[in-house]
N, C-alpha and C positions, 0 to 999 in steps of 0.2 A: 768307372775304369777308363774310359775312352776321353775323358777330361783330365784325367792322371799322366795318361801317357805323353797325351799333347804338351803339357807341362812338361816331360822329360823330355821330350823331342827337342822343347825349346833350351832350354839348359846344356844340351849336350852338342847342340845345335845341327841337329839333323831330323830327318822326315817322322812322320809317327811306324810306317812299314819296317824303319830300318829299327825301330827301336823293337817294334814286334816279332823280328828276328833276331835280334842280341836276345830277347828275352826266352828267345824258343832255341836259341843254338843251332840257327840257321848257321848253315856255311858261307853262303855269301854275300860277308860283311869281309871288309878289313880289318885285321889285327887293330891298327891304331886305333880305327871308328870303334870295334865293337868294344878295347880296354874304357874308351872313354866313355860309352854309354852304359857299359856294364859297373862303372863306378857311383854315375848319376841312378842308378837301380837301386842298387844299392846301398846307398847313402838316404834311396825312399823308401826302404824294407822289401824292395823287390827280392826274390829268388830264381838265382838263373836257370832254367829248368836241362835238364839233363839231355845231353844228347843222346840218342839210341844206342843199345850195347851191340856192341858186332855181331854180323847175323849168326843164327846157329842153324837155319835152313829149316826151322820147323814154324808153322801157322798152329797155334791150337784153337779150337771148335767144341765148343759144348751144343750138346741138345738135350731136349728133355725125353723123349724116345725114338726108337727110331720103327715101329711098330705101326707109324702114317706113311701113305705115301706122300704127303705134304713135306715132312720131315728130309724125308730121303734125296726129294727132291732137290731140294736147297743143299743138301749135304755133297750128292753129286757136283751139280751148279761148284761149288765151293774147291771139290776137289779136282775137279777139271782144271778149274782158274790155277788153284797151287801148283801142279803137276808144270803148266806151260808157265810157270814162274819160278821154276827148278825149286819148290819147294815142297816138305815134306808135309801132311795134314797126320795133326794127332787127334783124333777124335775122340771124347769124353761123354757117353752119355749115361744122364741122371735125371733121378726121376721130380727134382722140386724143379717149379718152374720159375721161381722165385731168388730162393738162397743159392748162387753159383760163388761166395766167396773163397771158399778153401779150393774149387777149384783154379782163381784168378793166383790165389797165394802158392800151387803146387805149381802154375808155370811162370811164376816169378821166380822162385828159386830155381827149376830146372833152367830157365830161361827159354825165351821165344822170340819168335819175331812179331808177332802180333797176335791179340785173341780173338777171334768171333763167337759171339753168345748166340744163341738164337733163342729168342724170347725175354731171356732175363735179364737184368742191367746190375751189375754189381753195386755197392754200396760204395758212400761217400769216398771212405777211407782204403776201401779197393782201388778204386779208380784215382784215387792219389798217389798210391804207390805205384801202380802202373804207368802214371804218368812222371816220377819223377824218376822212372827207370826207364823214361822213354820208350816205352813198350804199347804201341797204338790198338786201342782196342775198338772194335766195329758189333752194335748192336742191331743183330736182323730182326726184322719183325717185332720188334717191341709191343711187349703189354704195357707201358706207359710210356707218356712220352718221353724220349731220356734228358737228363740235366745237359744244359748247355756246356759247349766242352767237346761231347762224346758222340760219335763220329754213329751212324744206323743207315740202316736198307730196309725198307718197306715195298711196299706196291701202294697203289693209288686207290685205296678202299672204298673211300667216299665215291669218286666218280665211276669205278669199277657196278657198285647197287645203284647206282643212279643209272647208269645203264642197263641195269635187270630188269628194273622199274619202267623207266623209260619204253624196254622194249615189249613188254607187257601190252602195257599200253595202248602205242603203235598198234597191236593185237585186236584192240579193242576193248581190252577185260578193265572193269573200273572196279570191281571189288578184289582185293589183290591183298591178298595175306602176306604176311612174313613172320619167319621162323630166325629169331635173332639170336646171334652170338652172344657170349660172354658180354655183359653193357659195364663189367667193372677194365675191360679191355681195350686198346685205343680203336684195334680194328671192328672190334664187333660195335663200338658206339658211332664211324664211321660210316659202316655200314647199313644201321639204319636209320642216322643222320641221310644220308643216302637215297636212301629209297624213300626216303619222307619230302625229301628237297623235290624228288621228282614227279612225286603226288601231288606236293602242291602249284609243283608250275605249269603240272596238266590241270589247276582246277577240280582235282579231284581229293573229295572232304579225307581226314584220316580217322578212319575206326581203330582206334583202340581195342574192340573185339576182336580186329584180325590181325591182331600185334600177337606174336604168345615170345617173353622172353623166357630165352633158355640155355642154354650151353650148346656148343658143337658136336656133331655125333649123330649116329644110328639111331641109337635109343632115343635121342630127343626128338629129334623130325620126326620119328612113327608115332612118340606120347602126344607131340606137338598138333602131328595131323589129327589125330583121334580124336582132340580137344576139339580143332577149330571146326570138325563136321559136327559139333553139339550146336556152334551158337544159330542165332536168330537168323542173321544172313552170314548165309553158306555162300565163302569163295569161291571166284572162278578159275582165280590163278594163287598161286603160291613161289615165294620168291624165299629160298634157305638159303639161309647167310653159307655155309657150304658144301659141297656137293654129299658129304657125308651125312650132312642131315637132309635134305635130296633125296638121297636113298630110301632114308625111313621114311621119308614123305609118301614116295610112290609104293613103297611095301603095305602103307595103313592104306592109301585109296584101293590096291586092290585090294584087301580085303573085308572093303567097306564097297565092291562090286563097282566099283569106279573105276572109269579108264583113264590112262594120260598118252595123249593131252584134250581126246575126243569132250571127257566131261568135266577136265579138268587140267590145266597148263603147268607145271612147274621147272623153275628153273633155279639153278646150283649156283655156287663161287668158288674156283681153285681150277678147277678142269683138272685132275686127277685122272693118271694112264686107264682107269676100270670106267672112267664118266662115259668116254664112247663106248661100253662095252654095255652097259646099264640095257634094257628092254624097257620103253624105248631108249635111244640114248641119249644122252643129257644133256639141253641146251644150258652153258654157265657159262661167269666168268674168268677166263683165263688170267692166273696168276702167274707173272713168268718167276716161276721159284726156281730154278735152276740159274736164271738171270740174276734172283739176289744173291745167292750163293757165291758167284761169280763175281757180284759187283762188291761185296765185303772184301773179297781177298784184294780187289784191284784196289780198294780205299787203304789198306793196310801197306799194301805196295807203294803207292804213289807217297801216303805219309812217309817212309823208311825212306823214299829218294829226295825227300825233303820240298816235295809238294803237298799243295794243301789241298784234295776234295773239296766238295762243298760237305758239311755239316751233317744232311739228312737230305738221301737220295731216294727220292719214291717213282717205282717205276711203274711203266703206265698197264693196265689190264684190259683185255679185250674181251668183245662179246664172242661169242661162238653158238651160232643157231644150230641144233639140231633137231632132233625128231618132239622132245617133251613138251616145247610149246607149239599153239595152232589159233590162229584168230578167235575168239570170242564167236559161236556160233550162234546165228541170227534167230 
């Protein structure tokens, strides 16, 4: 593509930027420049793509439920950002985390100003129509990575468990469990990419015994922990990919008469409003979800003023020490 253009740049005899703007219905091009470059497009099966339809002052927002506080989170985030952008947030939540198509099709006909998914990335043929209606869509937190094109907000997964890991460590603890996300997922394969990266640059071998994959959640971190006090060697620490399976982690050690963090370390991802509330409270990583929230509506904003974001914005997560881990005791 980036060889194509250059060839029309040169034909038309202007820059390849200016020609990436006739092709996106940038405004500022001149009349003359953009008739003559929009000819040379044309003449090579280019399609001029559509300018945006005048605003109608609404952002629409799907979720998959709103029942987490992770969800909520990002949801608030989001509708802060619209409110101080005089805009109205229509919020849709449904329960596939997957198929949002008929949702992308009911706010093409109502019309919008832009969509934010959280989690799911529309299909091919979605995001074509959306695009040739000018209508910017921003995919948060994606469960794969999305097709080039299409504009997403994450957090910094990978370095966020590298820091769980990491801090373990520091701790002293070398046998160090994890309880992993979803691995058909980009974050939950991140994450223990993650924690594995920072295993091995401490030198410290990885058991596979103290891997358990599994899904997010309550249920899993308490089936999880109860597994991993079967094996041969019994962790000292445990790293849940998030603070929800955390929870069920420290629910199975106590009632496996285990303390945290005296006989046992564990720490979370997300930092969740109930993590300092947790007995002890939860040392994780802080996900700024209110920040992606925030940073989709601003990507959709700056699209519509005819700037261009960067592509895929991942923002950065923090450790937050509290009471659940404690050095490796001698």
């Amino acid at each position: 593509m980036a060889v194509q253009l250059a060839q029309i740049a040169t034909e038309a005899g202007v820059s390849i930027p200016t020609v990436s703007k006739v092709l996106n219905s940038r405004p500022d091009v001149s009349r003359a420049t953009r008739d003559r470059v929009a000819a040379v497009l044309e003449r090579h099966g280019y399609e001029i793509r559509s300018r945006p339809r005048m605003a109608t002052g609404f952002l629409d927002m799907r979720v998959v439920n709103l029942d987490q506080a992770w969800s909520e989170a990002i949801v608030r985030g989001a509708a802060e950002a619209a409110k101080v952008n005089g805009k109205d947030l229509v919020l849709a939540v449904e329960p596939d985390p997957v198929e949002c198509d008929d949702w992308v099709m009911h706010a093409l006909e109502r019309g919008s100003d832009g969509l934010l998914s959280v989690v799911a990335v529309p299909s091919a043929e979605a995001r074509r129509q959306l695009a040739e209606a000018g209508i910017p869509l921003v995919v948060v937190d994606p469960l794969h990575r999305v097709p080039e094109g299409t504009y997403s907000v994450a957090a910094t997964n990978f370095q966020g468990a590298f820091d769980a890991a990491q801090h373990l460590l520091e701790l002293g603890h070398r046998h160090i469990a994890t309880i992993t996300g979803p691995l058909d997922q980009d974050n939950g394969i991140a994450r223990l990419a993650g924690f594995q990266a920072a295993l091995q640059q401490a030198g410290v071998p990885i058991d596979d015994d103290l891997i358990v994959r599994t899904q997010y959640g309550v249920d899993q971190g308490y089936d999880a922990t109860r597994l991993l006090l079967t094996r041969d060697t019994r962790p000292t620490a445990i790293f849940a990919a998030s603070d929800d399976t955390a929870l069920g982690a420290i629910r199975a050690l106590r009632e496996s008469d285990l303390r945290v963090p005296d006989d046992m370390s564990v720490i979370g991802f997300d930092d969740l409003p109930h993590s300092s509330w947790i007995d002890p409270p939860l040392t994780t990583i802080r996900q700024p979800l209110a920040q992606m929230g925030s940073a989709a509506v601003d990507a959709i904003v700056r699209v519509r003023s005819g700037r261009h974001p960067a592509a895929r914005t991942e923002l950065s997560t923090t450790l937050v020490v509290r009471s659940s881990t404690s050095p490796l005791p001698d």
